[in-house]
C-alpha positions in Angstrom: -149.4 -100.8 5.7 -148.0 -98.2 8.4 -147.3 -100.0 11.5 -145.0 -97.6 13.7 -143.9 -93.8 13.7 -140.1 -93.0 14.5 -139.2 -89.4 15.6 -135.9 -87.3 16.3 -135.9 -86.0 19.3 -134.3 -82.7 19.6 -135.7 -80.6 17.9 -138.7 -82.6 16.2 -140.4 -83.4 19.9 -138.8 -80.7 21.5 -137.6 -77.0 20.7 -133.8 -78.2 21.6 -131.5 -74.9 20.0 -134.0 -72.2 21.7 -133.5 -74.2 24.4 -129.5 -74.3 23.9 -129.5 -70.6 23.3 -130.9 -69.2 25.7 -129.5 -71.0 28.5 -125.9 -70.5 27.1 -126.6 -66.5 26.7 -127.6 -67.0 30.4 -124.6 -69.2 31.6 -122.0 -66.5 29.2 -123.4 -63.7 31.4 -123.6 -65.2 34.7 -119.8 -65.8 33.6 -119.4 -62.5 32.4 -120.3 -61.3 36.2 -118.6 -63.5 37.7 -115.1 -62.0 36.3 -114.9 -63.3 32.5 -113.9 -60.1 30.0 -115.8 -60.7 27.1 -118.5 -59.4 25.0 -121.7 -61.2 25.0 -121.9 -61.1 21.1 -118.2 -62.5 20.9 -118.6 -65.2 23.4 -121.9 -66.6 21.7 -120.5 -67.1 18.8 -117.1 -68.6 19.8 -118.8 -70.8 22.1 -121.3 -72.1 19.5 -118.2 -72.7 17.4 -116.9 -74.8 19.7 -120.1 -77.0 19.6 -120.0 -76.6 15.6 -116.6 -78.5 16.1 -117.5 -80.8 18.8 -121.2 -81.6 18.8 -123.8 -79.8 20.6 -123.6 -82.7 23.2 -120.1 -81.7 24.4 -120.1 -81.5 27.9 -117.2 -79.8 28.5 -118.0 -76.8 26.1 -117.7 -74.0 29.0 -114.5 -75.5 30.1 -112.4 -75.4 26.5 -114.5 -71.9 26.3 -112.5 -70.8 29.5 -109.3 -72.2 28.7 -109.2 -70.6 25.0 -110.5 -67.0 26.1 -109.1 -66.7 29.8 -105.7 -69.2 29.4 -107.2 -71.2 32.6 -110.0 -72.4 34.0 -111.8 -69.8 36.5 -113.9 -72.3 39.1 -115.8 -69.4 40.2 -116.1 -68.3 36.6 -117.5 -72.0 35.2 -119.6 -72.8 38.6 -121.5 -69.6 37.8 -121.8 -70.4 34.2 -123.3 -74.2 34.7 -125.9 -73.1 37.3 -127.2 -70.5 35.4 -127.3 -73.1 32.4 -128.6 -75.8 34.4 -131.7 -73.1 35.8 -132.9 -71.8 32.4 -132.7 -75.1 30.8 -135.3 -76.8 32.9 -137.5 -74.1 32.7 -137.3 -74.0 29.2 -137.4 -78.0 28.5 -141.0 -78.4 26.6 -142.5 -80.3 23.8 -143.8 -78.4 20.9 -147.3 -77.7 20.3 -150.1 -80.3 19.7 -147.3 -83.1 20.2 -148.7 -84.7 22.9 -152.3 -84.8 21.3 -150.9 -85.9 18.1 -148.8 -88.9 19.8 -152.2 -89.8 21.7 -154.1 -89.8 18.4 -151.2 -92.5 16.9 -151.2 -94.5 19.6 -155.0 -94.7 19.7 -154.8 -95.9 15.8 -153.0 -98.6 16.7 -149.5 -97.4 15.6 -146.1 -98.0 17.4 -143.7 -95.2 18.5 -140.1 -94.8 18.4 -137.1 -92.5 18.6 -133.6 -92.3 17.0 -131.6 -89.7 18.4 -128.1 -88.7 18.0 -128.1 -87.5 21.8 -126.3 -89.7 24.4 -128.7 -92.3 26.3 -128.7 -90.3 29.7 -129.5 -87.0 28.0 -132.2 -88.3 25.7 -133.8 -89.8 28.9 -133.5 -86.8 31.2 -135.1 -84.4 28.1 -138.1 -87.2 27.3 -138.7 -87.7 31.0 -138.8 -83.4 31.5 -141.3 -83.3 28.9 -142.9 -85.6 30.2 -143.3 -87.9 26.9 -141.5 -91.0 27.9 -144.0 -93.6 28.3 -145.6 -92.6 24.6 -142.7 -94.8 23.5 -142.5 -98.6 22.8 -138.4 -98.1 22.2 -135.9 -95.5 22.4 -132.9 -95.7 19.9 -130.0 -93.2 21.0 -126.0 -92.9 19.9 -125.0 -95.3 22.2 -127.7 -98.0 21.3 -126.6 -97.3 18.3 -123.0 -98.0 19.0 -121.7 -94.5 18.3 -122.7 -94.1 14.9 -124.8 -90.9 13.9 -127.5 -90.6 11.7 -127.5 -90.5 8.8 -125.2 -93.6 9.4 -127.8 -96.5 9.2 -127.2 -98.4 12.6 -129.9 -96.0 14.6 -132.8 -97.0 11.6 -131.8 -100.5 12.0 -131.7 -100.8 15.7 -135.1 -99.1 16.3 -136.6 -101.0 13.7 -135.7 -104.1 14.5 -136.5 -103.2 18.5 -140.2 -102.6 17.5 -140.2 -105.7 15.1 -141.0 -103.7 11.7 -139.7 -103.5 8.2 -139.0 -100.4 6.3 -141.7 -100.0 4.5 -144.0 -100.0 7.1 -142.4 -97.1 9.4 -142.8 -93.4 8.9 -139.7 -91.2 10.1 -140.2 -87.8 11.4 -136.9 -85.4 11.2 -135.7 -82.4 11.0 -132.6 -82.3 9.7 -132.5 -83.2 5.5 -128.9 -83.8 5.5 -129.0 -86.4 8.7 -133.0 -87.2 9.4 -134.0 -87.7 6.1 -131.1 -89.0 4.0 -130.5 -91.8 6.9 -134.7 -92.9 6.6 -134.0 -92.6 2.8 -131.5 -94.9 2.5 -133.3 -97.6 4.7 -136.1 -97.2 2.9 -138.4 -95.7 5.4 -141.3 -93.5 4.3 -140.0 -89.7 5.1 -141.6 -86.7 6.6 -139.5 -83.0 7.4 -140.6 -81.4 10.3 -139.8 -78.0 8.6 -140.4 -76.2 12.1 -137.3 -77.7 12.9 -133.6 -76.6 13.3 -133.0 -76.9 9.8 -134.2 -73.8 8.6 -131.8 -72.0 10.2 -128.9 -73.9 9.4 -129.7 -74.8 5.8 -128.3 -77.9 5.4 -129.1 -80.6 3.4 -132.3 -79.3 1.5 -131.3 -81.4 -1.7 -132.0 -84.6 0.4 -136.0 -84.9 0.0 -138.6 -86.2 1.8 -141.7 -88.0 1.0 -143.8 -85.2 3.2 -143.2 -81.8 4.4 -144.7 -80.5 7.3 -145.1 -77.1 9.1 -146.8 -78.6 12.5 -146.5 -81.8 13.9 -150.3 -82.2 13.9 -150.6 -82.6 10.4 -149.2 -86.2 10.2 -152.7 -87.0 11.3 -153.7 -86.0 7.5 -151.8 -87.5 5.8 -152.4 -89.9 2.9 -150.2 -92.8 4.1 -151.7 -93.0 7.8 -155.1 -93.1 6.2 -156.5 -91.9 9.5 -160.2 -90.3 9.8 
């Protein structure tokens, strides 16, 4: 029996990389007028590399960005940068359709909610409380609860799990990423559903890693066979 529903976050709840690209296409031309000589095409996709190498979390992206490209770092250059990221990326910080309807419609049947995310504590916060989904939730599981490890790494599973008092068997993980979603709920032994709306289409990663349900809108976990819900 199905007693709780784990999600990801970014990009699962919330449309995270169009979020991500466009406020860094924004922050790389507010740059770009404020004295940096690149291209906008060359500058997206070395600063995107640099988040390739360091995770799309890393903080100080614009400032190695800077450094690499111009040799130092230009204050005026990277305060014009962060405000025009910071600006865009409220505006653009939304859930994804029919999500809120569909977490009211499993709360209503009883079920628990959770998250594992590979973001850091604050930021998983800041983006759940902007969408304004926080209180859906009975726990939140992010890298530091987690104690640094990243999915697929087992720690998050185990930590949420144990945080809304369920076994394996009886959680249902929502993800969008095969190669880090999916194979970590797999190897618990969580039931499995790809939110195929996700990142991962883009990136192609991981499609040999499969899950127990495919889905191309978050609504239609409601029909399926497991949650047995009319």
């Amino acid at each position: 029996m199905i007693k709780a529903v784990v999600f990801d976050l970014d990009n699962t709840l919330m449309d995270f990389m169009k979020m991500k690209t466009v406020a860094c296409r924004e922050a790389l031309s507010a740059m770009i007028d404020a004295g940096l000589e690149i291209d906008e095409k060359t500058g997206m996709k070395k600063l995107f590399s640099l988040y390739d190498e360091y995770g799309i979390e890393f903080h100080e992206a614009f400032q190695v960005f800077l450094k690499k490209e111009a040799g130092r770092i230009d204050w005026k250059v990277l305060a014009s940068g962060i405000n025009a990221y910071r600006r865009v990326k409220e505006s653009f910080l939304s859930p994804y359709p029919h999500v809120k309807q569909t977490l009211i419609r499993l709360r209503e049947d009883g079920l628990k909610l959770g998250i594992v995310s590979d973001a850091p504590k604050l930021k998983a916060w800041l983006r759940l409380t902007g969408i304004g989904l926080a209180d859906f939730f009975d726990a939140v599981v992010t890298v530091d609860d987690a104690k640094g490890k990243r999915k697929p790494h087992p720690m998050g599973f185990q930590t949420i799990m144990k945080k809304l008092g369920v076994k394996a068997d009886e959680v249902v993980f929502v993800g969008d990423n095969p190669s880090r979603d999916i194979k970590g709920a797999n190897k618990v032994g969580m039931h499995t559903v790809l939110a195929k709306y996700g990142e991962w289409k883009k990136q192609g990663k991981g499609k040999d890693e499969k899950a127990d349900y495919e889905i191309e809108d978050i609504k239609e976990l409601l029909g399926l066979d497991i949650f047995k819900i009319k």
